[in-house]
C-alpha positions as CSV (number, residue, x, y, z in Angstrom):
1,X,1.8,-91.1,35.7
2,X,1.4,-87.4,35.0
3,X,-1.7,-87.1,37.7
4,X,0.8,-88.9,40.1
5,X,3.9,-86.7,39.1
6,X,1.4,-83.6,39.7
7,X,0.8,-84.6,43.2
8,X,4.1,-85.2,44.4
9,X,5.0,-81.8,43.3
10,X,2.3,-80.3,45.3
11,X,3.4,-82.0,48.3
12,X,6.8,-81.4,47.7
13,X,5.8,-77.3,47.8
14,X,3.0,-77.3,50.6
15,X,6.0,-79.4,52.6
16,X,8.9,-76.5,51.6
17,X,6.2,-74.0,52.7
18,X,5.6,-75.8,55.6
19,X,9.6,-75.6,56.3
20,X,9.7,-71.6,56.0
21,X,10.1,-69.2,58.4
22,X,6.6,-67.0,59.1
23,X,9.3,-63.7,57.8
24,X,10.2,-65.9,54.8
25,X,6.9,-66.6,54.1
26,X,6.1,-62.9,54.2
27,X,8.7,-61.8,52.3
28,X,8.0,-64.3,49.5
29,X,4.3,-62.9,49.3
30,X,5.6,-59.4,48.8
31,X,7.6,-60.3,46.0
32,X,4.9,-62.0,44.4
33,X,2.2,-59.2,44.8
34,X,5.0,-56.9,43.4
35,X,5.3,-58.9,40.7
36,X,1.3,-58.9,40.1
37,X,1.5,-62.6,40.4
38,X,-0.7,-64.4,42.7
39,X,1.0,-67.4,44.6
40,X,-1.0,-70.5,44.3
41,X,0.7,-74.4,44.7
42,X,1.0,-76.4,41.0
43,X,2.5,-75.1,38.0
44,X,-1.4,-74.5,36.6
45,X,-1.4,-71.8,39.7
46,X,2.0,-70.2,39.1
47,X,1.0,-69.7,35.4
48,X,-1.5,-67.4,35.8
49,X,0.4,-64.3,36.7
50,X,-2.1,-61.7,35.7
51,X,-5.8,-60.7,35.9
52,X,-7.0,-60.1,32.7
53,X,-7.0,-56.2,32.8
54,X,-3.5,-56.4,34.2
55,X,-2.5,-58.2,30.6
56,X,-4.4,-56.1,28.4
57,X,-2.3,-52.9,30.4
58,X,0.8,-54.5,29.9
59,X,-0.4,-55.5,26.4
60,X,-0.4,-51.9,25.2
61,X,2.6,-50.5,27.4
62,X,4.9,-53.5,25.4
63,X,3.2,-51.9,22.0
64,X,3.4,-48.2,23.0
65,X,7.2,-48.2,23.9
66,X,9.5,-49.8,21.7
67,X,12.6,-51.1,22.4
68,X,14.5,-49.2,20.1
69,X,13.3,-46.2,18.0
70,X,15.8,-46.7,15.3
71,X,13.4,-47.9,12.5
72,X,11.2,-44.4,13.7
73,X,14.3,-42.3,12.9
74,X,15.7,-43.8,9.8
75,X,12.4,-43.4,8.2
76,X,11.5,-39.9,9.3
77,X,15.2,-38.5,8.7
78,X,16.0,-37.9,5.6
79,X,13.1,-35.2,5.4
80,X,14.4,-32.9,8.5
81,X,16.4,-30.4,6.7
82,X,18.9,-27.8,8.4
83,X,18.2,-24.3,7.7
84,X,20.6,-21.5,7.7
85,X,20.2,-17.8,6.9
86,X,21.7,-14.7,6.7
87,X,21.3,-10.9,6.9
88,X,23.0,-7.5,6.8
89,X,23.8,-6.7,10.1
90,X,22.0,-3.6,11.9
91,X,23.9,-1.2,13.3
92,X,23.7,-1.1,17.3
93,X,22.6,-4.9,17.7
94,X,25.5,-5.9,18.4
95,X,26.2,-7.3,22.3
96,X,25.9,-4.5,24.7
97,X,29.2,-4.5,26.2
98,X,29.7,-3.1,30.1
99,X,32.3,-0.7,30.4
100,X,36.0,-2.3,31.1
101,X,34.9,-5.4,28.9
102,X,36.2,-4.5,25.3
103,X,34.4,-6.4,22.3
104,X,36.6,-9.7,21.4
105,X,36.7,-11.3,25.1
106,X,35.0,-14.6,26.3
107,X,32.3,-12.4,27.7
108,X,30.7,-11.5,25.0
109,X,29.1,-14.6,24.2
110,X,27.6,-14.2,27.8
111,X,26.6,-10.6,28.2
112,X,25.1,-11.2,24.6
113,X,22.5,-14.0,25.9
114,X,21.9,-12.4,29.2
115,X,20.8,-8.8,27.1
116,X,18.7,-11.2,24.5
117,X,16.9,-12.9,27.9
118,X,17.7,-16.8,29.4
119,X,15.7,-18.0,26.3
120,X,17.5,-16.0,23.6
121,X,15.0,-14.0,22.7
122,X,14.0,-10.3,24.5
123,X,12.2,-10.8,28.0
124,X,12.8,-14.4,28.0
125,X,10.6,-14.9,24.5
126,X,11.1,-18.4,23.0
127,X,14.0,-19.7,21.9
128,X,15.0,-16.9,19.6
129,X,11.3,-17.4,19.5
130,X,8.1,-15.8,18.6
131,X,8.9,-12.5,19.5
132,X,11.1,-12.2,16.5
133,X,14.8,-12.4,18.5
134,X,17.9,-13.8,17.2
135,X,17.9,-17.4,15.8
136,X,20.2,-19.6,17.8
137,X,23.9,-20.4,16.7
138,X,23.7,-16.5,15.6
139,X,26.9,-14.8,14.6
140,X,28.6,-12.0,13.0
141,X,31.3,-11.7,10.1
142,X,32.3,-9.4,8.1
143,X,28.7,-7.2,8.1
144,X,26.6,-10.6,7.7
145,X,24.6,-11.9,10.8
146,X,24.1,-15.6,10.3
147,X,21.1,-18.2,12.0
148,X,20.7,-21.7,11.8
149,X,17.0,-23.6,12.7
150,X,15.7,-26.7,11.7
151,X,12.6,-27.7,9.1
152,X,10.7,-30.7,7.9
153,X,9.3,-31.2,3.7
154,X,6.0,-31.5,3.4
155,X,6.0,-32.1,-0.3
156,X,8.6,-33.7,-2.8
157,X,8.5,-30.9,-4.9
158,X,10.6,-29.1,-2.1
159,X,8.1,-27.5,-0.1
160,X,10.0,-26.9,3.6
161,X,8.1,-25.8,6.6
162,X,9.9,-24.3,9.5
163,X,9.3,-21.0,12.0
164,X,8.9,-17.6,11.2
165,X,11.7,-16.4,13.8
166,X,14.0,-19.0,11.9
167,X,14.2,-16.9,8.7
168,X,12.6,-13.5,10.1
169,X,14.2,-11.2,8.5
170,X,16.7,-13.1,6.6
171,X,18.2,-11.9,3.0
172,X,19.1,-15.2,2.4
173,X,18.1,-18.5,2.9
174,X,19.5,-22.2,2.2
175,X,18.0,-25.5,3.3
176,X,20.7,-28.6,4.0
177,X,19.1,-32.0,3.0
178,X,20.5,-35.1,4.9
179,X,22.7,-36.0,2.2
180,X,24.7,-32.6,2.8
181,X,22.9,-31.5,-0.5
182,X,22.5,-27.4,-0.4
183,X,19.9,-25.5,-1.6
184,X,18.6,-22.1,-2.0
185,X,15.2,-21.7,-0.8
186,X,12.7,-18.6,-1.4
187,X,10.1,-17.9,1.1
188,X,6.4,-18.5,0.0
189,X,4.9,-16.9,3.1
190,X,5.0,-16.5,6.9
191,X,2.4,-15.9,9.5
192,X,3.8,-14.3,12.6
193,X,0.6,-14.7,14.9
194,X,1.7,-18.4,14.7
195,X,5.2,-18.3,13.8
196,X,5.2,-20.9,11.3
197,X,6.8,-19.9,7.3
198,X,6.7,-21.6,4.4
199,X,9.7,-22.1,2.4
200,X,10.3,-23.6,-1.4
201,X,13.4,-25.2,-3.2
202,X,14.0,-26.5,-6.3
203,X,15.3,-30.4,-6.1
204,X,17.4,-32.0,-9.1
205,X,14.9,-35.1,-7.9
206,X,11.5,-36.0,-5.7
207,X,12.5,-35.1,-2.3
208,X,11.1,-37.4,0.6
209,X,8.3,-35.8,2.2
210,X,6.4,-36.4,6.0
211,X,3.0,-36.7,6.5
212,X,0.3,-34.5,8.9
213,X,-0.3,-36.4,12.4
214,X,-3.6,-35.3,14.0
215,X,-2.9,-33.3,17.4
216,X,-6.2,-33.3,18.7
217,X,-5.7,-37.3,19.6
218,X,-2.5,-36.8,21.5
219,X,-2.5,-37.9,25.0
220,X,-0.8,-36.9,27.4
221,X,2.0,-39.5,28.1
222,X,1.9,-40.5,24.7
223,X,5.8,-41.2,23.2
224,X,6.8,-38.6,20.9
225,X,10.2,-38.5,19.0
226,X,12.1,-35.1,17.9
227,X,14.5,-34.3,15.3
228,X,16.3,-31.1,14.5
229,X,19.4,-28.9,14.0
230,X,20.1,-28.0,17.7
231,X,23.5,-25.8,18.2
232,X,23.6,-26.6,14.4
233,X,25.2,-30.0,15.0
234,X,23.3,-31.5,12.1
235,X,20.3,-34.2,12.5
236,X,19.6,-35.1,16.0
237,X,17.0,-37.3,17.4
238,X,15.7,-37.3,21.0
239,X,12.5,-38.9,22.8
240,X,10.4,-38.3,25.0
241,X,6.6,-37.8,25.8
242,X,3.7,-35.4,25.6
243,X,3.8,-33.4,29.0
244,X,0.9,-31.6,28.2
245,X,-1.6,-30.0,26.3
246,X,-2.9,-26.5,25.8
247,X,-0.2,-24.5,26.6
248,X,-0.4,-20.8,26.4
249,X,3.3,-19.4,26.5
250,X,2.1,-15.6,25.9
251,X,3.7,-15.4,22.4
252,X,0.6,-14.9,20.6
253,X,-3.0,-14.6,20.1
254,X,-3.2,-18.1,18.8
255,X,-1.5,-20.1,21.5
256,X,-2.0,-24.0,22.1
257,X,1.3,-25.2,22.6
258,X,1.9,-29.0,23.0
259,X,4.2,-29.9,25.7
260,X,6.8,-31.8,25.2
261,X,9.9,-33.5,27.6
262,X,12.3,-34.6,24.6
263,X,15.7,-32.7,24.6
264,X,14.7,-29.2,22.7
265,X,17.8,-26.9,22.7
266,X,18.5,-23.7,20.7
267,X,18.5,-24.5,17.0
268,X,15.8,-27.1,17.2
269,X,13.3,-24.2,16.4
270,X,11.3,-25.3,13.2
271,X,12.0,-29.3,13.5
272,X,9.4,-31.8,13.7
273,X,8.0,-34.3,16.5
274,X,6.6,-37.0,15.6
275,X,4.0,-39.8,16.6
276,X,5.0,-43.3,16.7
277,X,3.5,-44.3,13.2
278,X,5.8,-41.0,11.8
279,X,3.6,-38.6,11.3
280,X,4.1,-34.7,12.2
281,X,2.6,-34.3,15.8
282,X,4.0,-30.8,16.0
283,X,6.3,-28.0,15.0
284,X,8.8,-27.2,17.8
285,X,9.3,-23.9,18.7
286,X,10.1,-22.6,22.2
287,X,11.6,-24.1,25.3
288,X,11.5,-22.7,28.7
289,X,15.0,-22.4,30.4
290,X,16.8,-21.1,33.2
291,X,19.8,-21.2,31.6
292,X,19.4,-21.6,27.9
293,X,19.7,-25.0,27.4
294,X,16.9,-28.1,27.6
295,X,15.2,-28.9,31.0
296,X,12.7,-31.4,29.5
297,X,10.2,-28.3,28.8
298,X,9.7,-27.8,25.3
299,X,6.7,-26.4,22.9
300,X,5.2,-27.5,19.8
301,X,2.7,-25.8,17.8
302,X,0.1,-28.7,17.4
303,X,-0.6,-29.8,13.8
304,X,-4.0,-29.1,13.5
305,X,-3.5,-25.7,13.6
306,X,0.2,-25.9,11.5
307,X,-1.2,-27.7,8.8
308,X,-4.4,-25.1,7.9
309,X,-2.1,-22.4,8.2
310,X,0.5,-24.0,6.0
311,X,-2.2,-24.7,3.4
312,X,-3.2,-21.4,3.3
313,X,0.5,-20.2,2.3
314,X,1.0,-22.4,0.2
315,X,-1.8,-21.6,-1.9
316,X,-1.6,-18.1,-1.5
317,X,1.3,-17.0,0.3
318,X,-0.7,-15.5,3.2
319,X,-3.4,-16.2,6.2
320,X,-7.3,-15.0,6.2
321,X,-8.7,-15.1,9.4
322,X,-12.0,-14.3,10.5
323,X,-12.8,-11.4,12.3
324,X,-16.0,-10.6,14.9
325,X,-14.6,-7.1,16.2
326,X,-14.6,-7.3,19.8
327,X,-12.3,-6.0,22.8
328,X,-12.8,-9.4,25.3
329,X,-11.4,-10.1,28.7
330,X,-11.2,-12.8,30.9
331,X,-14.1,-14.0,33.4
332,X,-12.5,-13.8,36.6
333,X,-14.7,-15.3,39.2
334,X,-15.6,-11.9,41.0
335,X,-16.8,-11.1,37.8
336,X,-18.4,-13.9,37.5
337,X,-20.4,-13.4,40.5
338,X,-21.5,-9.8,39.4
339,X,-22.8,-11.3,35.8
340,X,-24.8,-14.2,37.7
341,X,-22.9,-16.8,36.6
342,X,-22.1,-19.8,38.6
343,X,-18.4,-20.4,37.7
344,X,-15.8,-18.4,36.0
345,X,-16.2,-19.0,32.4
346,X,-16.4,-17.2,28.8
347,X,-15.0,-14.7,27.1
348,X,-16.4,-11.2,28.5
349,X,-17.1,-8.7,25.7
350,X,-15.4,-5.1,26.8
351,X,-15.7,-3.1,24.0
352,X,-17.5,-3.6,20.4
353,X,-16.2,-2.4,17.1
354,X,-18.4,0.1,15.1
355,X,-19.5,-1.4,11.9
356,X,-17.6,-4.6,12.6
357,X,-19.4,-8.5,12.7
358,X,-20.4,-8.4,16.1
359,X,-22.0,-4.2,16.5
360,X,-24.4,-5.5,13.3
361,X,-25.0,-8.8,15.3
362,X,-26.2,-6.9,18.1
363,X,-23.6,-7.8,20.4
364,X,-22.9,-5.3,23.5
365,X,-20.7,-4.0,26.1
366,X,-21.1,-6.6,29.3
367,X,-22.3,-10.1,27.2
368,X,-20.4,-12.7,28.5
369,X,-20.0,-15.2,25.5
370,X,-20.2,-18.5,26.4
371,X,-20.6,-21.1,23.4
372,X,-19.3,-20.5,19.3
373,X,-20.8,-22.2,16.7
374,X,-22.3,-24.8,18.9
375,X,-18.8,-25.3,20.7
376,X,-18.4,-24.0,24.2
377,X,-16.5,-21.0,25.2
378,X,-14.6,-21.4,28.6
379,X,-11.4,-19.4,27.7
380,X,-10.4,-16.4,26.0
381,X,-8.2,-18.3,23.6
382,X,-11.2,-20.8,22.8
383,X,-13.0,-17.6,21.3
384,X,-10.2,-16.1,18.9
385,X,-8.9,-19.3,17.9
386,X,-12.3,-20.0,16.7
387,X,-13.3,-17.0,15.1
388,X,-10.0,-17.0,13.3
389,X,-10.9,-20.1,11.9
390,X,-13.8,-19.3,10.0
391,X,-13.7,-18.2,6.8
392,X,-14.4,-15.0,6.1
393,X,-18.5,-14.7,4.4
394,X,-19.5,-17.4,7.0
395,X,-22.2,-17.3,9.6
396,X,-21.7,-18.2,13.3
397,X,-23.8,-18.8,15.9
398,X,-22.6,-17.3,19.8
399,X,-24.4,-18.1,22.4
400,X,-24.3,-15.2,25.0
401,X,-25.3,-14.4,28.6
402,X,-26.7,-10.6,29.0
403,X,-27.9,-9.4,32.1
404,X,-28.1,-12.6,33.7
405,X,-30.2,-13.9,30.5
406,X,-28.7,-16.5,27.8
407,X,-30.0,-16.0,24.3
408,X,-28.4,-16.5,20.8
409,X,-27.2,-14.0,18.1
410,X,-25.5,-14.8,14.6
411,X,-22.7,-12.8,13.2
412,X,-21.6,-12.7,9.8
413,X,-17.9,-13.0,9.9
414,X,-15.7,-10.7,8.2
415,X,-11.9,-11.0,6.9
416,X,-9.1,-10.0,10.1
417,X,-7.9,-6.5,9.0
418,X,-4.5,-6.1,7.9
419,X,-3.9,-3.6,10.4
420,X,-5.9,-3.2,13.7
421,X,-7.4,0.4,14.9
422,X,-5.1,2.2,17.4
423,X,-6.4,4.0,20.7
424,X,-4.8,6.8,21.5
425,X,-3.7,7.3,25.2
426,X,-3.0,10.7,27.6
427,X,-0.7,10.3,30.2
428,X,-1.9,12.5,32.3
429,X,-4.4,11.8,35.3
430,X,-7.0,14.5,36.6
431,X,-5.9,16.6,39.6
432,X,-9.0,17.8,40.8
433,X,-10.6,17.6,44.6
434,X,-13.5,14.9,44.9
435,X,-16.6,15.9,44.9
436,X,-17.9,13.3,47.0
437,X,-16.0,9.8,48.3
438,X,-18.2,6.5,47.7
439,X,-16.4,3.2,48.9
440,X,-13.3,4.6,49.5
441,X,-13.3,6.2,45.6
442,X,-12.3,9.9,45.2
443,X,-15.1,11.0,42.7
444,X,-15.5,14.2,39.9
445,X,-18.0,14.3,36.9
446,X,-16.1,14.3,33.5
447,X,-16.5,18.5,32.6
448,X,-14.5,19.6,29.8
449,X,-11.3,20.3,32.0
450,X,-10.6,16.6,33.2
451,X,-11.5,15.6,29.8
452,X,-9.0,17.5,28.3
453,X,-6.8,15.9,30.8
454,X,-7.4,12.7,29.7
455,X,-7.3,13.2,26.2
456,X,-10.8,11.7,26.0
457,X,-13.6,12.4,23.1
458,X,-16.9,13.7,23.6
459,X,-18.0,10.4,23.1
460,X,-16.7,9.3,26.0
461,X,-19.4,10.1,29.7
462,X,-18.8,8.7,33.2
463,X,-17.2,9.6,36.9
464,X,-13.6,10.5,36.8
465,X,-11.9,8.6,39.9
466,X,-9.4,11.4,41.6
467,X,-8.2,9.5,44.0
468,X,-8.6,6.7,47.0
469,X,-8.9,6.4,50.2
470,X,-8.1,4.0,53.0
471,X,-11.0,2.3,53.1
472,X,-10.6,2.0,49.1
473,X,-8.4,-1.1,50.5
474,X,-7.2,-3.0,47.3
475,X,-9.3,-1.8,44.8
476,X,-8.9,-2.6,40.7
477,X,-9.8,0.4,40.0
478,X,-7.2,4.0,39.8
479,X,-7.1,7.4,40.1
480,X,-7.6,8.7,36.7
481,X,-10.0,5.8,35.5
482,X,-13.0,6.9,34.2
483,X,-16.1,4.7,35.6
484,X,-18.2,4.8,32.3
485,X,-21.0,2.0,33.7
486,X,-21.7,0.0,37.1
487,X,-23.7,-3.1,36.4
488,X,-24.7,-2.5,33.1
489,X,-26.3,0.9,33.6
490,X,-24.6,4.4,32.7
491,X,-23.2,6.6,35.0
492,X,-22.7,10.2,34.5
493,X,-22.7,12.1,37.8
494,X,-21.1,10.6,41.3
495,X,-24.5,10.1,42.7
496,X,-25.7,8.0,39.9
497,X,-22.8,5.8,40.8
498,X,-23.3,5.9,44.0
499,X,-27.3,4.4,43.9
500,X,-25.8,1.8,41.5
501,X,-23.3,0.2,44.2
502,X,-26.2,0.7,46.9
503,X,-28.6,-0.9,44.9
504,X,-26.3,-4.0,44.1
505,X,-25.3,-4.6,48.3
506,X,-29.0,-4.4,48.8
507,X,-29.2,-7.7,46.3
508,X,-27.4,-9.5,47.9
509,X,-23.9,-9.1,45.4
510,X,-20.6,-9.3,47.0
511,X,-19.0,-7.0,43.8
512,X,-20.4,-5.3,40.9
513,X,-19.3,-5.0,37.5
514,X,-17.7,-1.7,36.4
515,X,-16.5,-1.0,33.1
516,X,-13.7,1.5,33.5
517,X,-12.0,4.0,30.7
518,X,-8.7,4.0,31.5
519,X,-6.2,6.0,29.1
520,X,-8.8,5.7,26.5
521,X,-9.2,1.8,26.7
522,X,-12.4,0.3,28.2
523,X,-12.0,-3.0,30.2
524,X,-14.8,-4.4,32.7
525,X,-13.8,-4.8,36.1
526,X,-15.4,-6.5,39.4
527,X,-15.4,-4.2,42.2
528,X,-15.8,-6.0,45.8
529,X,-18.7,-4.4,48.1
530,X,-18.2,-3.2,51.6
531,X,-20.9,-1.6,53.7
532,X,-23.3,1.0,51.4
């Protein structure tokens, strides 16, 4: 009966097949290959909707996106705390005013963001960000400048972590629990270079605390949920995903920024995101905007680097950093080409500290350093990040490229000085007639007269550029630069400099690497080769 009832069922659909147009036909294949369902007669056929790795995709896109992320935000809640502070305001930062717009008007508000920047903070910094602006929701009464940001607890006992701009500079600071409870809350430590503060109440009870996520396994696409304070409106949740990873925003030394697409507006500074189990994924702190408001481009410092800095605070109110005490640059590929190396990576060592880690290590003027501590080194960012990680007394291994040669050198790392060595800088460039032009470079030896000048040392020898000329073209170098080497070697007279550049178009090098003095800072530049 059932083998019968199975075959009149299959003639009944080859039959109503049969019956359809060709374009029906087509149509109805579409939909099915749309559908990721492969049309075959019999209910057995139909059933099987899905290869195998088409099921185990949907499988995890079913798990990784929930239909609701209610449960998510009731649980993680109650420890996002509002944060509010307030200081003595300064005289003269007040909004600047145009003339015929007195104090008072509707334009106020406006002229005050557009002198802050279209992210609130000076020359479009953060959100009020980094850069130590305004907190969002800012205002002014009675001689009192108040802020509001967001935070998260860490710990029952009250421990409440939020951004450094959130309370820099505040004389006083309260936390707002869910509940509406309000608290004072003294400041434990901050740490501008990553803009993360620790703060600490007293609760009449346990307080509910979140949980570290780890950073390093976000993927891009992965959901990610925000909570926060934004225009001070109280707890607010948004989604969204991980846009990217690695982001350098130019707000410090330290920069790995997660990117985020979940609503982050102005007051949101200092809140959490969170993975989908509830853990901390980040600390959000800078959006980029046109206009002030969310375009789905946020920033969040990643844990991995919150939570060791956090730690540190905690225990002892401050950061230690390690320090190697070296002036780096970046590896662009013409200098790439003039070091030997194949692709544009590493962190390029300009100028070497006396007495610091890396002058006892050996290191020098020109190394490329491509590896730390077995890790590799492919960006500026990779190397201070890294030596800022280890703790001061430890030993690290760097792997550098010198003269087109890789070897190894270990530097014992000290602590980051509190405050780092200025280099004083003349304003003045040389006026003096070339003695001789090489490539389209005006050229003088460095006598006492254009050193004085320049405000340069004794300790400083090389070949004053005076000037350009046309067949300079676009050139990195400028009049008043001193060229202190040309692929690796010294140069002291305009002739020396001269047999240098020959002697690197005869090899075969499209540019050679200079390193210039320029107002008393040395960088390393690639200069392109024309005819010698």
């Amino acid at each position: 009966m059932t083998a019968g009832h199975n075959a009149d069922f299959t003639d009944a659909t080859t039959a109503a097949a049969s019956a359809m147009s060709p374009r029906r036909r087509l149509r109805r294949t579409l939909a099915a290959l749309m559908l990721g369902t492969t049309m075959l007669a019999g209910p057995v056929g139909i059933a099987a909707v899905a290869t195998s790795h088409e099921a185990s995709a949907q499988a995890v896109i079913t798990q990784e996106a929930p239909g609701s992320f209610a449960e998510l935000a009731a649980r993680v809640s109650p420890a996002v705390v509002n944060i509010s502070t307030t200081r003595t305001a300064e005289a003269g930062r007040g909004p600047a005013m145009p003339p015929g717009f007195p104090p008072g008007t509707p334009f106020e508000e406006f002229f005050r963001q557009f002198r802050q920047g279209p992210e609130g903070g000076p020359e479009g910094g953060p959100e009020g960000g980094p850069n130590g602006a305004p907190e969002d929701g800012e205002g002014q009464q009675g001689g009192k400048v108040g802020a509001l940001g967001s935070g998260f607890i860490i710990d029952a006992s009250g421990y409440v972590v939020t951004n450094n701009h959130v309370i820099d500079g505040a004389d006083e600071i309260e936390v707002t629990l869910q509940d509406g409870t309000q608290l004072p809350a003294k400041l434990i430590g901050r740490d501008a270079k990553t803009d993360i503060a620790l703060l600490k109440v007293e609760p009449a009870a346990p307080l509910p605390a979140l949980e570290w996520g780890d950073s390093d396994k976000a993927r891009v696409g992965d959901w990610v949920l925000a909570v926060g304070n934004p225009f001070g409106l109280g707890g607010t949740v948004t989604k969204g995903i991980v846009s990217a990873r690695g982001r350098d925003i130019h707000s410090g030394p330290y920069d790995d920024f997660l990117q985020l697409d979940a609503a982050i507006n102005r007051g949101n500074s200092g809140g959490p995101t969170f993975t989908m189990d509830g853990r901390v994924l980040g600390i959000n702190t800078a959006i980029y905007s046109p206009n002030g408001g969310s375009v789905g481009i946020g920033f969040a410092i990643p844990a991995n680097l919150a939570k060791n800095v956090v730690a540190q605070l905690k225990e002892s109110g401050r950061v230690e950093r390690g320090w190697l005490g070296v002036k780096i640059q970046a590896v662009t590929p013409d200098i790439a080409e003039s070091v030997g190396l194949t692709e544009a990576k590493g962190a390029l060592v300009a100028d070497v500290t006396a007495g610091s880690p890396a002058a006892r290590a050996g290191l020098r003027q020109g190394d490329v350093i491509l590896g730390y501590d077995g890790k590799p080194v492919r960006e500026l960012r990779d190397l201070t990040r890294r030596v800022a990680d280890t703790k001061p007394g430890g030993k690290a291994e760097l792997t550098v490229v010198r003269q087109g040669r890789e070897q190894t050198v270990t530097a014992s790392i000290d602590a980051l000085p509190s405050e780092p060595q200025q280099v004083a800088a003349a304003e003045t460039a040389p006026q003096a007639e070339a003695v001789e032009p090489v490539q389209g470079l005006r050229l003088a030896p460095l006598d006492p007269a254009a050193r004085a000048r320049l405000g340069l040392g004794e300790g400083v020898t090389g070949v004053v550029v005076t000037g350009l000329t046309e067949k300079a073209g676009e050139t990195p170098v400028r009049p008043g630069d001193v060229i202190v080497q040309v692929g690796g070697e010294a140069v002291k007279t305009p002739a020396e400099l001269s047999g240098r550049i020959a002697d690197a178009a005869k090899s075969g090098r499209k540019s050679v690497l200079m390193l210039v003095n320029r107002r008393g800072a040395e960088n390393f530049v690639a200069f392109k080769l024309g005819q010698a």
